[in-house]
Each structure stands twice: as structure tokens, then as C-alpha cells.
N, C-alpha and C positions, 0 to 999 in steps of 0.2 A: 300285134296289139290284140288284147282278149281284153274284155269287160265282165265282169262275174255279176249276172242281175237276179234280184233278190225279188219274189212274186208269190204270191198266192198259192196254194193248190187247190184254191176255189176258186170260181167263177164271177165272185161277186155277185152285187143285184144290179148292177149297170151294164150295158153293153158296152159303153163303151172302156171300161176295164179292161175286159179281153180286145176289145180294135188299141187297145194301145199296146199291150203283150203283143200283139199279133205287127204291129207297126214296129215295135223295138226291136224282134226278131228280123222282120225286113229288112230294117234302115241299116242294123250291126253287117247283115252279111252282104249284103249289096257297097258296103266301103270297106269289104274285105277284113274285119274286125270278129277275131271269132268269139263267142256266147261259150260261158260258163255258168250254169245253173246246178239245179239241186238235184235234176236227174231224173225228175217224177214224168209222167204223161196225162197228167190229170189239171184241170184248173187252168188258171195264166199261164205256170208252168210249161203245160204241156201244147199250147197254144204257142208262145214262145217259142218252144224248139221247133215244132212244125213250122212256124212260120219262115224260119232260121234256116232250118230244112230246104224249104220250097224254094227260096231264092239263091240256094248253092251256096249255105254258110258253113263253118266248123261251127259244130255243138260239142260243148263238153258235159257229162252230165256226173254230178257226185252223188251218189247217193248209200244212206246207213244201208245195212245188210237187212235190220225187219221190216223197214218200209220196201225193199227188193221182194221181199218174201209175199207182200201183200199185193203182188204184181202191180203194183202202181209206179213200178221203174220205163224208162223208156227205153225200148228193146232195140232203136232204129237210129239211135246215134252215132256222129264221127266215132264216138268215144264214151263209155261208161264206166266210171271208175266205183265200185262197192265196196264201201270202207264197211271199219266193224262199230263205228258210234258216230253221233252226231260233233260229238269237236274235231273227229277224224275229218267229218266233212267239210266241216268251217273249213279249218287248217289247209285243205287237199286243193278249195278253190280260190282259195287268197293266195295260194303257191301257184295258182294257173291265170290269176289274173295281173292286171295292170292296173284297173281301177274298179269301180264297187257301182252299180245303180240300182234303186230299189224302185219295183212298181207297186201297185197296188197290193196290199198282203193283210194277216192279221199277226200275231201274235210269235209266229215263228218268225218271219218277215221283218219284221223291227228288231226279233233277237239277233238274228243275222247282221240286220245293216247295224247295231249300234255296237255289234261287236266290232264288227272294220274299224267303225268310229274311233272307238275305245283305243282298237291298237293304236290309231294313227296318233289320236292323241298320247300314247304313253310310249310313241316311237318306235314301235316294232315296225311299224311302215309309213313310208308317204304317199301312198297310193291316194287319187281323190277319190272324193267317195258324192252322190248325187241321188237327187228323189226327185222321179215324178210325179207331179202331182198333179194328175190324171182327174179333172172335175171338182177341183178343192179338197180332195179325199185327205189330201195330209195337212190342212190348214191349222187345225189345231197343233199335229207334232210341232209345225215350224213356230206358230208360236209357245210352244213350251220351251224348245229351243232357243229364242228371244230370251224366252224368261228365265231359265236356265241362266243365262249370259248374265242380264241385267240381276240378276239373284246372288251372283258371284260365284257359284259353281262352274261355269264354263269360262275360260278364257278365250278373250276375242277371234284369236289365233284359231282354234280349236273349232267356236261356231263357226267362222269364215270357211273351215273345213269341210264343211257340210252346204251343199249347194242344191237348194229347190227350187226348180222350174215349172212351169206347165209346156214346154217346147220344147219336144222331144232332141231335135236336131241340134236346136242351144245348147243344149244338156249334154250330148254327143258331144259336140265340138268343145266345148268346156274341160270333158275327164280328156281328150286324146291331148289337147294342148297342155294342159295341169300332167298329162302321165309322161308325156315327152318329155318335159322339164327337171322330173325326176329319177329317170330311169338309172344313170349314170350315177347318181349319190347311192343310188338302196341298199343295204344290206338286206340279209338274211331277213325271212320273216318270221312270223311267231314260231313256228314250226322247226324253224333254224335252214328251210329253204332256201334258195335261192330268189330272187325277185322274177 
């Protein structure tokens, strides 16, 4: 079982931002669940993998070839995989996951988690996909989310897809149970992978 979690390469202005990076990475390798991330060592990110790290998890880490170059890659993972563009990397860790969590992030972060969304919705995968939401920080997405739904752009199905917690471990237990369920139906993923 792998989780592909989707984070910041900042720091944010709350502490507690990084103690929940830092808590996700524990809780994934401590129930033996290895982390797939974006590869960097800076930010949530790189909190993440150390934490991941320190309690004896597999880290997988993807990352583009010019963010490599701006040594912002993490040189101390199970595994670093250096693609040659950013959809290389989407593609690279939706093929190493099972399911999708996103923590605190901005703008790359959302791109990432709404791409998973996207597939899942348009059936390239069933993987579940989940947000923490670490302090209310994603209050507003989830109700756009709503509104989205009630707007008629999102089908039920679809927002049910998308699951926001503030409890880290609920949230855990939610994609492993939701990724068991589907492991056996998957096909190929975007990429034409394997699940």
C-alpha cells in the first residue's frame, strides 16, 4: 500500500502545518504504508519525507529534472525518480500510488490533487483521493466543492469522491479501506500503467 501525498514546498505561517506533514509521514511509515511525494527537501515536502524517514518508512520521491537542478531534490530517499516535466511527474506517482492525500499547499498542490480528482472522475482511476484539513486551511475549497455539486457541475458520485477530514488517522483509515475495495477492478492508469 503506497499513498501519493500532495504538500507545500513551504512552510506555511502556521506551525502546525509542518506538525501535521511531519505527523503524516510518521503515522504512513509506522502502519507500514510507503509515501510518494514530489521529491523536493524543502517545505511540508521535505518535513514529510524526513519524518517518513525517521520512523523507517519507504519514501518515494518524483521529481522534474529543473527543480533537480536547483538542488531542491532530496538526495536521501528509498527512491528518487527525475523525470523530464511536470506531467512526467503527475503520471510517475499516480503509477506508484494507491490512493491520493493532500496537506496543506498552494497552488501547485491543488493542481496536483484536482488532477487525481479529474482522473477519477473521468475514469482513468478509482483510487480515493482525501484532504487534510490541517486548522480549517481548506474550508473554503470544501465548500466550493459543495457548491460545485449543488451548482450542477459536479456529480454526487464524483464530490463523495473527494473526502475532507481534520483527523489525520480517519483519513488514513478511509483511503486504505476505499483502496482495498478497488485494487482488483483497476485498470491501467492515465499513463497506461498499471495500477
Amino acid at each position: 500500500m503506497r499513498i501519493c501525498v500532495f504538500c507545500g514546498s513551504s512552510d506555511g505561517d502556521r506551525p502546525a502545518y509542518a506538525d501535521a506533514a511531519r505527523a503524516t509521514g510518521t503515522l504512513l511509515a509506522r502502519r507500514g504504508i510507503g509515501i510518494v511525494y514530489g521529491g523536493g527537501r524543502v517545505g511540508l515536502m521535505g518535513t514529510l519525507a524526513d519524518a517518513g524517514l525517521a520512523a523507517g518508512g519507504r519514501v518515494i520521491g518524483v521529481i522534474p529534472e529543473m527543480l533537480a537542478a536547483r538542488e531542491v531534490a532530496h538526495r536521501s530517499l528509498t527512491q528518487l525518480h527525475v523525470v523530464g516535466s511536470m506531467h512526467e511527474r503527475k503520471a510517475l506517482m499516480a503509477a506508484h500510488a494507491d490512493a491520493f492525500l493532500a496537506l496543506p499547499g498552494g497552488f501547485g498542490t491543488l493542481e496536483e490533487l484536482f488532477e487525481a480528482v479529474t482522473w477519477r472522475q473521468l475514469g482513468y482511476h478509482e483510487k480515493p483521493c482525501a484532504v487534510l484539513n490541517t486548522e480549517g486551511y481548506y474550508d473554503a475549497l470544501e465548500r466550493f466543492c459543495d457548491d460545485a455539486h449543488r451548482g450542477g457541475f459536479v456529480r454526487e458520485a464524483d464530490r463523495d469522491g473527494l473526502t475532507f477530514g481534520s483527523n489525520l488517522e480517519a483519513l488514513v483509515d478511509g483511503l486504505i479501506a476505499a483502496a482495498g475495495t478497488r485494487r482488483d477492478r483497476e485498470g491501467p492508469g492515465p499513463d497506461g500503467s498499471a495500477p
